[in-house]
C-alpha positions in Angstrom: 10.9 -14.4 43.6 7.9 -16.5 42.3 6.8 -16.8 38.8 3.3 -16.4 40.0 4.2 -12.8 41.5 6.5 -11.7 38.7 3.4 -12.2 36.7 0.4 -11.4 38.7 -0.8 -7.7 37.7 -3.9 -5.6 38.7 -7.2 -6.2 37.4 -9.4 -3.9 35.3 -11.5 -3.7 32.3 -11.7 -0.2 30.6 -9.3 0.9 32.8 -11.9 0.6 36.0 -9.9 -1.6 38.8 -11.4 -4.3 40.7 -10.1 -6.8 43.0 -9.9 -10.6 42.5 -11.6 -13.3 44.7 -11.1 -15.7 42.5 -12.0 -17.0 38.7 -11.9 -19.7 35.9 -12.1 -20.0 32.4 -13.1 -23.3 30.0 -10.2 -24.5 28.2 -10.0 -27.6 25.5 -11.8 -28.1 22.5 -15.3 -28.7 21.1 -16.4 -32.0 20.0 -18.6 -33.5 18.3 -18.8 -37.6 19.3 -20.1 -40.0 16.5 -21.1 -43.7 17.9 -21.6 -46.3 15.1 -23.3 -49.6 15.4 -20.2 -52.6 15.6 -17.9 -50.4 16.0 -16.0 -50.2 19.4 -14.1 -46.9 18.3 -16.4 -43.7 18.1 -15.4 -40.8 15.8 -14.7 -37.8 17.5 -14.8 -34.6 15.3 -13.1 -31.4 16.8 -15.3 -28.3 16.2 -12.7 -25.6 16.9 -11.7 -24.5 20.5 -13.9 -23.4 23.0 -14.9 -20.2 23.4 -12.6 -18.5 26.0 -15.3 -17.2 28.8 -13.4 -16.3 31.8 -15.9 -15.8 35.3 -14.5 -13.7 37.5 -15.4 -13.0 41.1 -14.4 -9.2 42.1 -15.4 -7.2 44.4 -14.1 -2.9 45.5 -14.2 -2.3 48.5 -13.4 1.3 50.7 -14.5 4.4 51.6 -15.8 5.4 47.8 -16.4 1.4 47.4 -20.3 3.0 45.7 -17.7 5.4 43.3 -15.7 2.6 42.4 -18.8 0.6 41.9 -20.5 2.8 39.5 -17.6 3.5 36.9 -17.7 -0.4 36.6 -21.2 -1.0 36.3 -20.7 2.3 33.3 -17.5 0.1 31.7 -19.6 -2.9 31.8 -22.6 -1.6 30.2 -20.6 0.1 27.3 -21.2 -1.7 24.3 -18.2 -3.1 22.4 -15.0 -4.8 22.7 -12.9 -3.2 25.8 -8.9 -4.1 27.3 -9.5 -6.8 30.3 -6.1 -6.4 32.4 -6.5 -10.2 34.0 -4.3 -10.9 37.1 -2.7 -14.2 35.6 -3.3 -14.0 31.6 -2.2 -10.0 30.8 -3.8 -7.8 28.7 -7.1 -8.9 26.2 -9.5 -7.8 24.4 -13.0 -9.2 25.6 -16.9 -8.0 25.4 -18.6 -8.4 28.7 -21.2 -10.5 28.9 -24.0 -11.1 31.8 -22.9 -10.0 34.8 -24.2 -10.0 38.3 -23.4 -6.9 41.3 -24.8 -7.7 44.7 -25.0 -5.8 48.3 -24.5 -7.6 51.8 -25.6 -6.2 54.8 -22.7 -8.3 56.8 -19.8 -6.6 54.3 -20.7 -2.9 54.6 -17.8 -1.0 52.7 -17.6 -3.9 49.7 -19.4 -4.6 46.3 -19.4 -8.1 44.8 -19.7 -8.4 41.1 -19.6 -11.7 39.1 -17.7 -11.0 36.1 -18.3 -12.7 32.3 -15.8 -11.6 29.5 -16.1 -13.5 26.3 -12.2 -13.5 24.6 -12.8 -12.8 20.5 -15.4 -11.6 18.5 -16.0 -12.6 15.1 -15.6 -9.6 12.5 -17.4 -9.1 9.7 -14.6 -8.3 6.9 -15.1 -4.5 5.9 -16.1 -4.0 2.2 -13.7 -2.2 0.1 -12.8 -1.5 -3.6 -9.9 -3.8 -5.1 -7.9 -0.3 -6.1 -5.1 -2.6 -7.8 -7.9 -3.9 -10.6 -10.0 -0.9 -10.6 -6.2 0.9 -12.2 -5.7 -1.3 -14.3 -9.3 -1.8 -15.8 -8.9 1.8 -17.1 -5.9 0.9 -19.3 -7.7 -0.8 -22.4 -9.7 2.5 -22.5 -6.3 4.7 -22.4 -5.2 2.0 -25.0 -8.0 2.7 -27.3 -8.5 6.4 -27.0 -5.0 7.1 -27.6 -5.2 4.9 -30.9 -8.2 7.0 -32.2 -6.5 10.4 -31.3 -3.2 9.5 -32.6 -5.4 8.2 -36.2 -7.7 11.0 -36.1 -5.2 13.3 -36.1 -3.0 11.4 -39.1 -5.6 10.8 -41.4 -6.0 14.8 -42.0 -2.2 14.9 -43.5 -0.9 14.0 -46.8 1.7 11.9 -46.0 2.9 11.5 -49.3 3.8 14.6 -50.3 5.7 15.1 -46.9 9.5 15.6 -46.6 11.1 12.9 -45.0 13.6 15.7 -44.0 11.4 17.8 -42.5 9.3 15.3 -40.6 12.9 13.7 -38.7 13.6 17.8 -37.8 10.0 17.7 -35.8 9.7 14.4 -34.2 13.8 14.4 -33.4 13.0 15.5 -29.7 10.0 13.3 -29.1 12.4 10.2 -30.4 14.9 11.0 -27.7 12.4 11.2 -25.0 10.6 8.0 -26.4 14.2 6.2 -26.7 14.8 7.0 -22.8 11.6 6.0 -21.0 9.7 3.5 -23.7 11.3 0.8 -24.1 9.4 -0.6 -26.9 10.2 2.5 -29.2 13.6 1.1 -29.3 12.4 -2.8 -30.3 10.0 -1.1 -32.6 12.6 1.7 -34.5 16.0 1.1 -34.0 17.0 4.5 -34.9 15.8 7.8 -35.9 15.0 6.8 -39.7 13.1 3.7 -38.9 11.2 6.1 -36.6 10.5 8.7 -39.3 9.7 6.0 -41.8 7.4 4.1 -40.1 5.5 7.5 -38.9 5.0 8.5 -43.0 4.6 5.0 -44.5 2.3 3.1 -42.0 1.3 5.5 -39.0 -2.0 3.6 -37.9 0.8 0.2 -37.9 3.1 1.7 -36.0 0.4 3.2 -33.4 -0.8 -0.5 -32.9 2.7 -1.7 -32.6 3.7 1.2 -30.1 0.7 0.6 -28.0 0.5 -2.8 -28.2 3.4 -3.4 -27.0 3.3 -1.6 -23.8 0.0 -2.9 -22.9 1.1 -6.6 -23.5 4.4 -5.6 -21.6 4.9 -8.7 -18.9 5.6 -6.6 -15.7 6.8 -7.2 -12.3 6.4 -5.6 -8.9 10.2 -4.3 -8.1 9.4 -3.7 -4.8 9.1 0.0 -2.8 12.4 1.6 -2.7 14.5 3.7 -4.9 15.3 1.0 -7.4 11.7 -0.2 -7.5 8.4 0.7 -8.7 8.6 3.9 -8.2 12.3 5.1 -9.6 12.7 8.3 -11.8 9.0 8.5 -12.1 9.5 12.3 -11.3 12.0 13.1 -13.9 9.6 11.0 -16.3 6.4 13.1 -15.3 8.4 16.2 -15.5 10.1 15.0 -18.7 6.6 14.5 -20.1 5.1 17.6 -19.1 7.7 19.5 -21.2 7.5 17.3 -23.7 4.3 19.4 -25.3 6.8 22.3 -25.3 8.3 20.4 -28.5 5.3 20.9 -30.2 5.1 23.8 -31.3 4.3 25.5 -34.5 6.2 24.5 -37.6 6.5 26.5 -40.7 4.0 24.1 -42.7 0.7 23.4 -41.5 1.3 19.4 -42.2 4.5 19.4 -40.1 3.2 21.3 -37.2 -0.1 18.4 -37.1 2.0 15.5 -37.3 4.7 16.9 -34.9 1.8 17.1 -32.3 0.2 13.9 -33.5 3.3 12.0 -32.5 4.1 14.2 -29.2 0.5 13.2 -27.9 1.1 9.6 -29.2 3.9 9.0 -27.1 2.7 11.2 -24.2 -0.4 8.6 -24.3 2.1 5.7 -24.3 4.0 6.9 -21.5 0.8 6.9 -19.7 -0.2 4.4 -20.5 2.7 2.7 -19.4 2.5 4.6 -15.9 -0.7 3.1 -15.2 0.0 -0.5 -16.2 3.4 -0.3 -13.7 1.6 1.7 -10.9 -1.5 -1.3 -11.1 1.1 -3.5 -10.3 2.0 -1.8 -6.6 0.3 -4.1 -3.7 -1.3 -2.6 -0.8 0.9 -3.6 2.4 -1.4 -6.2 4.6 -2.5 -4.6 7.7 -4.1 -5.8 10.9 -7.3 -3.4 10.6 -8.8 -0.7 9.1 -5.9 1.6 10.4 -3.0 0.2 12.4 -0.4 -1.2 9.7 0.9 -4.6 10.6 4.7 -5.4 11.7 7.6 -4.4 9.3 8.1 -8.4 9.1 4.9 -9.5 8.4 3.5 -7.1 5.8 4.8 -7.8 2.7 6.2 -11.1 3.7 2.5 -12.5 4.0 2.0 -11.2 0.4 4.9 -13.2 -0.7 6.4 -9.8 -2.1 10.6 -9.5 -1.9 13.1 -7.2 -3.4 16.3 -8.3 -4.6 19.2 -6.8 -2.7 22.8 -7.4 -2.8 21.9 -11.2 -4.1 19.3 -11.7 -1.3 15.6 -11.6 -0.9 14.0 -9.1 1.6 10.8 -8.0 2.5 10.2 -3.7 1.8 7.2 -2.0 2.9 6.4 1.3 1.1 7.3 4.5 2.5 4.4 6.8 2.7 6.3 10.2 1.5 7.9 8.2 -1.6 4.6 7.0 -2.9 2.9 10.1 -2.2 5.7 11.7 -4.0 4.9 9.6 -7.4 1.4 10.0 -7.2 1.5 13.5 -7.4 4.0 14.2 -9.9 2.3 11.1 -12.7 -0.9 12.8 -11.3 0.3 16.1 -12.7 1.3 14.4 -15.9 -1.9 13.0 -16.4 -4.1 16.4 -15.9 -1.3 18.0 -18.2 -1.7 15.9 -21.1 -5.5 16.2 -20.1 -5.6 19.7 -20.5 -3.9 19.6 -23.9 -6.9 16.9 -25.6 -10.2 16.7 -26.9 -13.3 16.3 -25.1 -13.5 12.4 -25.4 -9.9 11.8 -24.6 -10.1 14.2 -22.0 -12.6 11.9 -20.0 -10.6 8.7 -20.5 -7.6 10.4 -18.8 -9.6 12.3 -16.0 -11.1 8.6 -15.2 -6.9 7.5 -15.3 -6.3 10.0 -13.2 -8.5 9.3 -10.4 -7.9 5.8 -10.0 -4.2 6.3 -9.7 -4.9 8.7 -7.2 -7.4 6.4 -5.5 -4.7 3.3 -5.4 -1.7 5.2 -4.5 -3.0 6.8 -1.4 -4.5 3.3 0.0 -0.6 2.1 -0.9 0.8 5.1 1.1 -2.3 4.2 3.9 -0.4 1.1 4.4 3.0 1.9 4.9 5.6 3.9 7.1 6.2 8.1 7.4 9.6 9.7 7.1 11.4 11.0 10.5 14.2 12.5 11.1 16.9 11.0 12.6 20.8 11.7 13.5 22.9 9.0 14.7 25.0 9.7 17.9 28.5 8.9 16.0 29.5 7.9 12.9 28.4 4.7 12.3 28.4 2.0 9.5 24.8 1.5 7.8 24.3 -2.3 8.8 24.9 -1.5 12.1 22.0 1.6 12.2 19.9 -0.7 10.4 19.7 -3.0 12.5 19.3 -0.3 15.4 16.7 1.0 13.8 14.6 -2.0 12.6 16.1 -5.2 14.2 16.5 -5.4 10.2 20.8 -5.3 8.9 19.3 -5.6 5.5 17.6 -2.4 5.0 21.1 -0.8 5.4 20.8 0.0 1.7 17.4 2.0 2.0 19.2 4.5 4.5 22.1 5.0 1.9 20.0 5.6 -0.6 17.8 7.9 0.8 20.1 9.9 2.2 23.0 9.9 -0.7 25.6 8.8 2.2 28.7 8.4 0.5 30.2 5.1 1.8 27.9 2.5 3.3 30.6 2.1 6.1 30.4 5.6 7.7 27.0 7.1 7.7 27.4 10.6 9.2 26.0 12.6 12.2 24.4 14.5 10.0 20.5 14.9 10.0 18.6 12.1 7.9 15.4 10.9 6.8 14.6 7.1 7.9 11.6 5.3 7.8 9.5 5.5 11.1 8.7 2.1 13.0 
């Protein structure tokens, strides 16, 4: 058969048929021509390319040609952007522009309409609040509230008359939290001594230090998935949250303050440290306001990869994963919250809803869960790729689903990322 009628398809605009006499549309560029004086060249400077303005004539015609006439004439005097189904160039998006119907008396049974449709429209870019900087503005607050709590609370001890003994027993728990999930514990007090000692002999020093350290932290985006930005920060939240547990009273009055001093100290860091990680998540690039865009363009356009298996590839965050960490640091945060003085109080309440506020614009842009189960037994790679046209995301379905060998993913029910 002919290209032409492989092609050809049946006009309509808003889903309101017409027929098709016949049409045209400008093509080319617009110029600008510069003549100069001696010169037997002209400069020629290319504005951009005409604006696409395809004229159509149509025409229904039957029975009901008046029906047909009037749900055009109502699509063509809807204001907005509508889908033009053209015969020869598909599908588009198009405003109409001035239009013409007329009557004959020699074509009873017929309406004529000369058609104007103007291809793209200039948007205006929506306003919207940079989530990413508006998180990590509120981390110098965190930083400096958590310093003044942690001092305010030290200065009302003694610390020279306390038992070195005494004060290791109490903090011991907090240390081995603070040695698992803060790193800079460990560069600041290699062990539980140097801990202790520092707490006694230079507590507003080691404050600094600990704080410091995390908030000058260089940090990377590690991309979506279960070894990225968002790993174990459930069992960290929930770690946290019974953290306070350790705090309770002591036998001596001094003990049972610095105890708590140090358990809201590193509950602060740990925050702290939250917040500086989570302000480093990007929002996926979308096409609009609502639709996310392509798998292979989102975080590719932002120049955003994740290290697998010695390659680079592009990862797009799964809505229920980030959804999942916002909830649970979320939780953290109104814990520790709950727990603090008025002033401190605020400064975390403010944390809290800007983490909020950034993680649900990341989830926004990125993919639900859906269940899937594969027909037969088949290797990762190979659903993958039947999945997402993608063989490298073979390790996201492992993960997800705890398979046991990459090779032989089960029939069994899973959770995969919808596309």
């Amino acid at each position: 058969m002919s290209e032409w009628r492989d092609r050809m398809q049946g006009a309509s605009f808003r889903g309101v048929p017409f027929l098709v006499d016949d049409d045209s549309v400008p093509v080319g560029r617009r110029t600008q021509l510069h003549e100069f004086p001696q010169r037997d060249q002209p400069f020629v400077e290319d504005l951009g390319r005409r604006t696409r303005l395809y004229k159509v004539a149509a025409f229904v015609a039957g029975d009901d040609c008046l029906s047909q006439r009037d749900k055009l004439l109502t699509a063509l005097d809807t204001p907005g952007p509508g889908e033009l189904v053209h015969p020869w160039f598909g599908r588009m998006t198009v405003t109409a522009g001035e239009c013409e119907v007329s009557h004959a008396r020699n074509e009873l049974g017929m309406v004529r309409f000369s058609l104007e449709f103007i291809d793209g429209m200039l948007a205006f870019p929506n306003q919207a609040p940079n989530t990413r900087r508006l998180l990590a503005a509120q981390a110098p607050s965190l930083l400096e509230s958590s310093k003044s709590r942690f001092q305010e609370a030290m200065s009302k001890v003694d610390l020279a008359r306390q038992r070195v003994n005494a004060v290791r027993a109490a903090v011991s728990g907090v240390y081995g939290f603070a040695g698992t999930f803060l790193k800079p514990v460990t560069s600041i007090s290699g062990d539980l001594n140097q801990f202790v000692n520092s707490i006694i002999n230079s507590p507003n020093a080691f404050s600094d230090s600990l704080l410091g350290n995390i908030f000058k932290r260089e940090r990377t985006f590690g991309g979506y998935g279960a070894d990225g930005a968002f790993k174990d920060s459930g069992a960290k939240s929930a770690a946290l949250s019974s953290l306070q547990a350790s705090a309770a009273p002591a036998e001596e009055p001094d003990i049972t303050t610095i105890k708590r001093a140090v358990v809201g100290l590193v509950q602060d860091a740990t925050l702290l440290d939250f917040l500086l990680d989570m302000a480093e998540v990007p929002i996926a690039i979308t096409q609009g306001p609502v639709e996310p865009a392509d798998l292979d363009v989102q975080l590719a356009q932002q120049g955003e990869t994740v290290e697998a298996d010695g390659s680079a590839v592009t990862s797009v965050p799964v809505a229920d994963d980030v959804l999942a960490a916002r909830d649970s640091i979320s939780e953290a945060l109104w814990f520790v919250a709950g727990e603090s003085q008025p002033e401190h109080f605020a400064t975390l309440s403010d944390a809290r809803l800007a983490l909020d506020r950034h993680l649900t614009e990341v989830a926004r842009s990125g993919v639900g869960l859906r269940s899937y189960s594969p027909p037969e037994t088949t290797p990762a790679l190979v659903l993958a790729y039947t999945l997402y046209g993608d063989a490298q995301r073979g390790g996201e379905i492992v993960t997800r689903n705890r398979v046991r060998h990459p090779g032989f993913v089960p029939t069994t029910e899973l959770q995969v990322a919808k596309t």
